[in-house]
VEXDREN-2710 file (C-alpha; in Angstrom, 1 decimal):
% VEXDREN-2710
k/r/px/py/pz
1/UNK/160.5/6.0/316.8
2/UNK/159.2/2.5/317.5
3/UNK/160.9/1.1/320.2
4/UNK/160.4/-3.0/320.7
5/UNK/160.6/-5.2/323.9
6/UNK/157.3/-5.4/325.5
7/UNK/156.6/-8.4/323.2
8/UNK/152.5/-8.9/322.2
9/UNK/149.7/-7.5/323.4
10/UNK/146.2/-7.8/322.8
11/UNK/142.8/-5.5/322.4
12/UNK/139.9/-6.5/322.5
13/UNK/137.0/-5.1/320.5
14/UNK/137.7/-3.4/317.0
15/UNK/135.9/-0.4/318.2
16/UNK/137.5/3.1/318.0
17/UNK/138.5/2.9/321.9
18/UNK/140.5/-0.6/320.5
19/UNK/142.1/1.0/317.4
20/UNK/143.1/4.1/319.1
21/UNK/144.5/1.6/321.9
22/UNK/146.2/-0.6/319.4
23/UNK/147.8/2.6/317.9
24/UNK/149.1/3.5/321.6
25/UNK/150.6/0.4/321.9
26/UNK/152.5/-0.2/318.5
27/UNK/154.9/2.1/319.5
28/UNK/156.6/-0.2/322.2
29/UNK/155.1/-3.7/321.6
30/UNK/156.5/-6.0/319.5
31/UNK/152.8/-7.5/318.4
32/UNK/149.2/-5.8/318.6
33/UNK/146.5/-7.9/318.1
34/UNK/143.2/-6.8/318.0
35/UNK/140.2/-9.3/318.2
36/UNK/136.5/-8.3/317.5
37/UNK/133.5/-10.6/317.4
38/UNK/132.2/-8.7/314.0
39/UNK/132.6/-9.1/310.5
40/UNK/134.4/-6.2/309.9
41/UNK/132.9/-4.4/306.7
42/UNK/135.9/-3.1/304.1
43/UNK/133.3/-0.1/303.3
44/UNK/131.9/2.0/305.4
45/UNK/128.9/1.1/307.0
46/UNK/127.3/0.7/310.4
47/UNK/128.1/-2.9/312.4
48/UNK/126.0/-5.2/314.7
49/UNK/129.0/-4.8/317.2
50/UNK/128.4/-0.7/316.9
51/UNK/124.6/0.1/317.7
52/UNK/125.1/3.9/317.7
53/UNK/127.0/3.3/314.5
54/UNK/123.7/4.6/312.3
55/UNK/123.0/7.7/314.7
56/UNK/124.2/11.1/314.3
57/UNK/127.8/11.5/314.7
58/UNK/130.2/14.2/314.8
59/UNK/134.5/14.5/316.1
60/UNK/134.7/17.1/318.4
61/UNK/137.1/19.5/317.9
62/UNK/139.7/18.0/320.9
63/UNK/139.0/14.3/319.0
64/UNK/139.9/15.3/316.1
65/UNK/143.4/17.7/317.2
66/UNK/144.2/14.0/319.3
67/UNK/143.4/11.7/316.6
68/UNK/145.4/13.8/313.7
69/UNK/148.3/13.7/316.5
70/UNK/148.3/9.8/316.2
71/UNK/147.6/9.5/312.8
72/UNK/149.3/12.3/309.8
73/UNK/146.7/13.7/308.1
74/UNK/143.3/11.7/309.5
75/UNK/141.5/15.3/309.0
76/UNK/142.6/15.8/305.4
77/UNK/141.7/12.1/304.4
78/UNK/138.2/12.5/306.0
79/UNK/137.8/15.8/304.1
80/UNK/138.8/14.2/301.3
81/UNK/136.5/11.4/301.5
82/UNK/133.5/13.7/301.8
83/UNK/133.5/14.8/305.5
84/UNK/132.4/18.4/306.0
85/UNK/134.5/20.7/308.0
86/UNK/132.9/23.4/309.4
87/UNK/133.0/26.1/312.5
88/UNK/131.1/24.5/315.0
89/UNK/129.4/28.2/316.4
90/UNK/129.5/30.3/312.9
91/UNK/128.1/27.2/311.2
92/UNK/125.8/25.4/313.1
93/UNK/122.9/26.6/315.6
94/UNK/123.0/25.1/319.0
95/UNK/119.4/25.5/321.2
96/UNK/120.2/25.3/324.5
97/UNK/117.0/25.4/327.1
98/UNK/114.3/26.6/324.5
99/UNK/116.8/29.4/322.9
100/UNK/119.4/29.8/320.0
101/UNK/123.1/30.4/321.3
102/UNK/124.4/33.6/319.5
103/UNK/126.6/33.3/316.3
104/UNK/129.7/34.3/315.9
105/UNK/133.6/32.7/314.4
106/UNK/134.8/30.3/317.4
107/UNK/138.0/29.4/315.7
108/UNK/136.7/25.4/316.7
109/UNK/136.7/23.1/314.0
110/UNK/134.2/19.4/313.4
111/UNK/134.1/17.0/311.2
112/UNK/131.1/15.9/310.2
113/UNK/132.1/12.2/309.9
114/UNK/129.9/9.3/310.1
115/UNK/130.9/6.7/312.4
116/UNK/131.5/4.1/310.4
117/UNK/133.4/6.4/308.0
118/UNK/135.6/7.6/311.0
119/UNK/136.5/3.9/312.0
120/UNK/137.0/2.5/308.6
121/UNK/139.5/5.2/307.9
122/UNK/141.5/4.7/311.3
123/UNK/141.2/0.5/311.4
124/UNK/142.9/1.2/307.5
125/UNK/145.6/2.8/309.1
126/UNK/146.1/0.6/312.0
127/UNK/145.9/-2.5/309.7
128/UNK/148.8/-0.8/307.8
129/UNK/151.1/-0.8/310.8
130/UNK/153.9/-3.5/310.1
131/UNK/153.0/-4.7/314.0
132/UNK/149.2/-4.8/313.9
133/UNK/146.9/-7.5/313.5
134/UNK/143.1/-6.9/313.4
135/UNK/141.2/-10.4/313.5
136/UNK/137.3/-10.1/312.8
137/UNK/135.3/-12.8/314.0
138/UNK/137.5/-13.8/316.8
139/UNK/134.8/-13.3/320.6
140/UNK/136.9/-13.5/323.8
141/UNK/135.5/-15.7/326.1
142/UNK/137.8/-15.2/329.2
143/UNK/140.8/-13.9/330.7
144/UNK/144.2/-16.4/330.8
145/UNK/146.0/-15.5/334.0
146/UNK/149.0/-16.6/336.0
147/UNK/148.3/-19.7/338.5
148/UNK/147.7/-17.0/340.9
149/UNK/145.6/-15.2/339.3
150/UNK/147.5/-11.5/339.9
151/UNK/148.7/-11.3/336.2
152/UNK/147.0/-11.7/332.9
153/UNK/148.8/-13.3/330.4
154/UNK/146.3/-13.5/327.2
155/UNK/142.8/-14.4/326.4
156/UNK/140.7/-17.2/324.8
157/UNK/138.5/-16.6/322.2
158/UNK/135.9/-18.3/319.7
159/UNK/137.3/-17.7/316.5
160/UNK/136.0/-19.3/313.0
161/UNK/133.9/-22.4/315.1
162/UNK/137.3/-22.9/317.1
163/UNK/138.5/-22.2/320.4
164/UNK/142.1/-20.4/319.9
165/UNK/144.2/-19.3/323.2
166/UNK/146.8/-16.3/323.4
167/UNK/148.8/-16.7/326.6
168/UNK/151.7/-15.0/325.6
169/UNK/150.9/-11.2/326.1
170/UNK/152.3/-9.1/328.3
171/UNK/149.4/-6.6/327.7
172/UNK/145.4/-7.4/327.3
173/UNK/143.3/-4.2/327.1
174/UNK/139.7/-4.5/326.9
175/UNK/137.8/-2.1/324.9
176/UNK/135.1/-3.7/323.9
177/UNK/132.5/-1.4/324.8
178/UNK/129.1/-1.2/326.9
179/UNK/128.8/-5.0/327.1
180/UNK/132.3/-5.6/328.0
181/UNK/132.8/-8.7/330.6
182/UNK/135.9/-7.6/332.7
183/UNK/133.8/-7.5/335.5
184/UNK/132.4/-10.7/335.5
185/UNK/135.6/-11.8/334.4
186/UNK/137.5/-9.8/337.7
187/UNK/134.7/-11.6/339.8
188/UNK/134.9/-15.3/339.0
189/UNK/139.3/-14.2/340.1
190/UNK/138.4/-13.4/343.5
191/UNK/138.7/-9.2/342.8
192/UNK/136.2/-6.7/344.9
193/UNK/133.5/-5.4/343.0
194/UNK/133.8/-2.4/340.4
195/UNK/131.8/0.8/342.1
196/UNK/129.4/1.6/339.3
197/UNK/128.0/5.1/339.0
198/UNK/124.5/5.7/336.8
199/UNK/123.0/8.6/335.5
200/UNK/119.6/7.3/334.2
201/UNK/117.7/9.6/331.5
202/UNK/116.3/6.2/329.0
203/UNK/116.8/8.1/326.2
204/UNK/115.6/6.5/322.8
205/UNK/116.9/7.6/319.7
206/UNK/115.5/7.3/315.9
207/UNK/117.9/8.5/312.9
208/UNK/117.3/8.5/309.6
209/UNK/119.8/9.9/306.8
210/UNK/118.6/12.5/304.1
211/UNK/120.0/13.8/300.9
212/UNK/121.3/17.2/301.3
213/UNK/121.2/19.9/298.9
214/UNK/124.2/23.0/299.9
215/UNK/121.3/25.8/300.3
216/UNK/119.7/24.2/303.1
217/UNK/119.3/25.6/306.7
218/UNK/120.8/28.5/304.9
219/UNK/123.6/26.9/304.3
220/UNK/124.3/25.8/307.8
221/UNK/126.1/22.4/308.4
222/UNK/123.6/21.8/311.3
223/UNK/121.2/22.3/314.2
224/UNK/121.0/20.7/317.6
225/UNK/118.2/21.2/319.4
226/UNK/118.4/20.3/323.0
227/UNK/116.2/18.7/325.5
228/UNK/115.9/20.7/329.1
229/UNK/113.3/20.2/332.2
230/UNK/109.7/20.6/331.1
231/UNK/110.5/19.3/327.4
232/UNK/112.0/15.8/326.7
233/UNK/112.2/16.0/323.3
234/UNK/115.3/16.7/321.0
235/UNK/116.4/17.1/317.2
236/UNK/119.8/16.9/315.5
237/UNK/120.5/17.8/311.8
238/UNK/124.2/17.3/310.9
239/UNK/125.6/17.0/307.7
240/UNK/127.4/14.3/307.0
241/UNK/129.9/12.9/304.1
242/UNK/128.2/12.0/301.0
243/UNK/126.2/14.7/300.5
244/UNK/123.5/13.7/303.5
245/UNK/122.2/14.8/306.3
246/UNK/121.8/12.7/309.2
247/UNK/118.5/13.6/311.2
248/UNK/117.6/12.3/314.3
249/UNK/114.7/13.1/317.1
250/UNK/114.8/11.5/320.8
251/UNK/113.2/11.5/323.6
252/UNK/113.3/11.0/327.4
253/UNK/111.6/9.2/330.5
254/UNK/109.9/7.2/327.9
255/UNK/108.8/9.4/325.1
256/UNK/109.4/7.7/322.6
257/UNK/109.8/9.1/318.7
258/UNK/108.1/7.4/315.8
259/UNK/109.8/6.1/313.3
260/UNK/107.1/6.5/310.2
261/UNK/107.4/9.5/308.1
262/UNK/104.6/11.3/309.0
263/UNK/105.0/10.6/312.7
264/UNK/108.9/12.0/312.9
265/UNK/107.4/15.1/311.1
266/UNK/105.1/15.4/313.9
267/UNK/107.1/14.8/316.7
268/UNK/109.9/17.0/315.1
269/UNK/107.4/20.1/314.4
270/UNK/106.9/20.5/318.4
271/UNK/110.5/21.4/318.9
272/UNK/111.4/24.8/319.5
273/UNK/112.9/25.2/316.3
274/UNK/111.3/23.8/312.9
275/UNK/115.1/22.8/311.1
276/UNK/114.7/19.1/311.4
277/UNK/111.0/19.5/310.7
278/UNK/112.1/21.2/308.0
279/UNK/114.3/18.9/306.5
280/UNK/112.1/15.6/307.1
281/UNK/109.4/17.2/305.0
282/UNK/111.6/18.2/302.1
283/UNK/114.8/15.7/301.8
284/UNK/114.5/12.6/300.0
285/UNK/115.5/9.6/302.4
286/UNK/118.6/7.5/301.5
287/UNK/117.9/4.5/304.0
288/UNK/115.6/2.7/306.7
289/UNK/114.8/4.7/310.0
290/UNK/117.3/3.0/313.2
291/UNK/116.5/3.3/316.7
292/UNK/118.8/2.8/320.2
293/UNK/117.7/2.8/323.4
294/UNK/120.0/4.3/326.0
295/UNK/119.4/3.7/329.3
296/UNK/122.1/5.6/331.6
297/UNK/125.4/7.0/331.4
298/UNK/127.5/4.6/333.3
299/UNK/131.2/5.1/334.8
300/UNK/133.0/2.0/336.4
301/UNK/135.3/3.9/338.9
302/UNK/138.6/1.4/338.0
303/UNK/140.1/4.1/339.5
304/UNK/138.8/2.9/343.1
305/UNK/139.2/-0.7/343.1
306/UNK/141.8/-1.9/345.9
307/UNK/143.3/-4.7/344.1
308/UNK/143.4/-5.3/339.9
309/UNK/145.7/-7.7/337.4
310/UNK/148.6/-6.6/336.4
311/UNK/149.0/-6.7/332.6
312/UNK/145.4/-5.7/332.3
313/UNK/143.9/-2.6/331.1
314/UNK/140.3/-1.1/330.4
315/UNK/139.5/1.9/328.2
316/UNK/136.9/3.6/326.1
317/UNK/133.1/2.5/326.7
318/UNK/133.9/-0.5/328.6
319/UNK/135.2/1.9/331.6
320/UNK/132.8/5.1/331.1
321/UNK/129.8/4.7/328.2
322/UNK/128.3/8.5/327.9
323/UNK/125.3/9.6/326.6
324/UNK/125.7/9.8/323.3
325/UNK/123.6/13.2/322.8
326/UNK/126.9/14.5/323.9
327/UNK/129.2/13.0/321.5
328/UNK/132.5/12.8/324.5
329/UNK/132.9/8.9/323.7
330/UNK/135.1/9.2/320.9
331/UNK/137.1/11.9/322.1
332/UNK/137.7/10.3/325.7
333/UNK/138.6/7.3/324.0
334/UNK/141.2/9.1/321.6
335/UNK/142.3/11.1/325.6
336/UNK/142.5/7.8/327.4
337/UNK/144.7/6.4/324.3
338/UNK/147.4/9.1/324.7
339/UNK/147.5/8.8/328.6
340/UNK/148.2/5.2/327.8
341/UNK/151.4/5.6/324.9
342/UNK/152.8/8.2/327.4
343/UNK/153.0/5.7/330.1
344/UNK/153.9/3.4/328.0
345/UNK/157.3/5.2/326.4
346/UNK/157.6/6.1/330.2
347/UNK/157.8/3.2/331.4
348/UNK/155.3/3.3/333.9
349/UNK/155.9/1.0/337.5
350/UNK/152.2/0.3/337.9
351/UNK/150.5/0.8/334.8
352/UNK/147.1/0.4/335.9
353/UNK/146.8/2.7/338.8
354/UNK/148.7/5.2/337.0
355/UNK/146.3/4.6/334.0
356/UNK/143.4/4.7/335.6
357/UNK/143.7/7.5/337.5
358/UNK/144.7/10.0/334.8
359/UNK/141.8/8.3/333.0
360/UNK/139.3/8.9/335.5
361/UNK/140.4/12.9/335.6
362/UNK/140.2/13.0/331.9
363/UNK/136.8/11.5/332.5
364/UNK/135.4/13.6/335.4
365/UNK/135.2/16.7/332.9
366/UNK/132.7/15.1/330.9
367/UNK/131.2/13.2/333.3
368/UNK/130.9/16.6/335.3
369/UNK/129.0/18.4/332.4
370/UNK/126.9/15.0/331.5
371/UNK/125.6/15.1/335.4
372/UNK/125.0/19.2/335.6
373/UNK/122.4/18.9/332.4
374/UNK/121.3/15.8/332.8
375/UNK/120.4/15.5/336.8
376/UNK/118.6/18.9/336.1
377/UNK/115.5/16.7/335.2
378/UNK/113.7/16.0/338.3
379/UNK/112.9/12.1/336.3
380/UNK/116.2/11.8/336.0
381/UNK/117.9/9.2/338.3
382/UNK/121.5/9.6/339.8
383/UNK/123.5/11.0/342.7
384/UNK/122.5/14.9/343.1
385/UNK/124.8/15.3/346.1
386/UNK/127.6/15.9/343.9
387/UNK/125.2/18.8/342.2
388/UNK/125.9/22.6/344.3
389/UNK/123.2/24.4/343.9
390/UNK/124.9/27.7/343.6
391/UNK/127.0/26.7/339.9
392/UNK/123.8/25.3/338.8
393/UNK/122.2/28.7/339.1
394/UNK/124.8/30.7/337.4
395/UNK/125.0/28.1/334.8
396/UNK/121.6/28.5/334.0
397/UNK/122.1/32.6/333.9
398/UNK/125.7/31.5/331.3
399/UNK/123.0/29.7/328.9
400/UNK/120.4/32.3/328.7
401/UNK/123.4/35.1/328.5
402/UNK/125.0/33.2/325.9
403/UNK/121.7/33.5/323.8
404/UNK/122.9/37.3/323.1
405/UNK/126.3/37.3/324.0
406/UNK/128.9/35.4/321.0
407/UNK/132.0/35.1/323.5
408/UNK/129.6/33.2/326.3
409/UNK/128.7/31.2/323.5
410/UNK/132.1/30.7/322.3
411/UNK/133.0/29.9/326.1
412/UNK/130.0/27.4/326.7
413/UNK/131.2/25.5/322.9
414/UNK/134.6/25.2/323.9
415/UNK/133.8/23.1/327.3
416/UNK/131.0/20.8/325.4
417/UNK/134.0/20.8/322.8
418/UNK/136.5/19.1/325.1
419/UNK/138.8/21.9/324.8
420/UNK/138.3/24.1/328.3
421/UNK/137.2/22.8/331.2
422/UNK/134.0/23.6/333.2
423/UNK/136.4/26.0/335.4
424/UNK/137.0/28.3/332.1
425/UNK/132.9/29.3/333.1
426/UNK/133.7/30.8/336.0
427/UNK/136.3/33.3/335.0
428/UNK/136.4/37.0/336.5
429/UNK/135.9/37.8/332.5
430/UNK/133.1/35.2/331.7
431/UNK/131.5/35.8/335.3
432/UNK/131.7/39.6/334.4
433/UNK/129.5/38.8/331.3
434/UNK/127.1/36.4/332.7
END
């Protein structure tokens, strides 16, 4: 039940981190407005505003069990528009350090949703909330505060040619992403410095989507083939709604894949296993080639600063952007969102610090797994001191293990899934098996 009184509040950035914020917030504010510098397109399709829009994408299984929590039925509309659902073990290979994890029923369910599919479908349903309003074309320029500048109290914005001002809200949370300003914006209002962690791998991506036929890849949904020390490259097949595939290679420390036919062949036939190879050779193509560049997982440590706005919240990319091999942004986002309603109907004293700390130990699980893989590359650049040596050895034993072994394999899916944490690895059962 919708209870009222908090009176307007106001999101900014249209991306998934924002709706699934905005749908936090409905239950207890009066107004949600959501403002996004993009055209926002009625049918799915990738945005300027969403780079990775284009790329492989794919709910893990947590993201999906959060998001069908906020919204009835998300999973059976997705289905329904096309979306395969599929067990993410039985289904779909995962090469992990040169080798095949074993098969075998996980009882984990994906979605093989396209981004833009995914956020067209939620922004539907938040735009059908009687208290909603999404605004496209409306970029937030700055922060309105109180004269003393320890409350914000709206934001201005560019909107249609015209300055417009909100200075009403009681709540502004900024999710707009990778680019997001709140620390320029916390800067120029006299507030310390945000501690910035990096974990650099400048990983460039090129996707392309394919027709798919059912008997492919023997009927699999999938492959991912992963990059690891002493090979930079990596492949992902993934079917998607619509009948395609979506194919991508990448590469690392500056190898960087083609985006020609022949070349993306090429580079694709010197993985360690031939599926995407497989696929680019034989699939018709149903679009241009994209590419991303993706410098560094980056976590601003909110969670740390001394002194922050009341009234003022960050969430999604804009506090902790991932590497997107991983696919954790989505689900995070969808975490971070629930942390936030709860507080919320709680009636939280101090939202922020209670906000961001929650958020930041919902964050440290991926960030944890994001920093054991990728600070195993000696190119890779980022704080090892929070690597022990002794984990990282019996981790590497788990993965080749898992190779033979379908319940380390289940075990090793469930944490990359969101749905165990690292600690579940370490079990007097798992450890037993390793």
């Amino acid at each position: 039940m919708r209870t009222s009184g908090y009176g307007r509040a106001v999101v900014i950035g249209a991306s998934l981190a924002g709706l699934l914020a905005a749908r936090a917030l409905h239950e207890t504010f009066e107004e949600v407005v959501v403002l996004d510098r993009d055209t926002l397109p009625q049918r799915p399709e990738p945005r300027r505003g969403v780079p990775q829009g284009g790329h492989v994408h794919g709910l893990l299984t947590r993201g999906m069990q959060e998001m069908d929590e906020m919204f009835e039925g998300l999973t059976a509309e997705l289905i329904d528009l096309g979306a395969p659902a599929f067990d993410v073990q039985d289904e779909m290979h995962w090469w992990v350090d040169g080798q095949p994890l074993a098969t075998g029923p996980s009882g984990m369910t994906v979605l093989g949703a396209g981004r833009p599919l995914l956020e067209t479908a939620i922004r539907r349903r938040v735009a059908a909330l009687p208290n909603a309003d999404i605004r496209p074309e409306a970029a937030v320029t700055e922060l309105v505060t109180t004269p003393d500048g320890t409350r914000v109290i709206g934001v201005r914005a560019i909107a249609a040619g015209e300055e417009i001002t909100i200075d009403d809200a009681t709540m502004v949370v900024d999710a707009s992403g990778r680019g997001s300003r709140t620390r320029h914006w916390l800067g120029r209002l006299g507030y310390p410095e945000v501690e910035e962690q990096r974990i650099e791998t400048q990983v460039t991506y090129v996707t392309r989507r394919y027709r798919r036929e059912a008997d492919q890849l023997d009927g699999r949904y999938g492959t991912a083939i992963g990059a690891y020390p002493g090979n930079t490259r990596g492949g992902f097949a993934l079917a998607q709604e619509n009948d395609a595939w979506a194919l991508s290679i990448s590469g690392s420390f500056g190898a960087v894949p083609p985006m020609d036919d022949d070349g993306m062949v090429a580079w694709a036939a010197e993985l360690d296993c031939q599926d995407v190879a497989r696929l680019l050779r034989t699939c018709a193509p149903l679009g241009d080639p994209v590419k991303m560049r993706y410098p560094a997982s980056t976590r601003w440590r909110y969670d740390r600063i001394s002194r922050f706005p009341a009234g003022f919240l960050v969430t999604g990319d804009a506090m902790c952007s991932f590497n997107p091999v991983y696919g954790q942004g989505m689900t995070v986002a969808a975490l971070e969102a629930t942390i936030l309603g709860r507080l919320l109907k709680d009636g939280s004293a101090d939202m922020a610090a209670e906000f961001f700390t929650e958020s930041a130990a919902v964050i440290d699980v991926p960030w944890t797994t994001v920093a054991a893989n990728d600070l195993r590359f000696p190119d890779a650049v980022g704080d090892r001191s929070v690597l022990d040596p002794e984990p990282r050895a019996y981790l590497d034993r788990l993965r080749a293990a898992a190779v033979a072994d379908p319940v380390l394999s289940t075990a090793f899916l469930r944490v990359t899934q969101l749905m165990d944490t690292p600690a579940a690895l370490f079990t007097p059962e798992i450890a037993a098996r390793v």
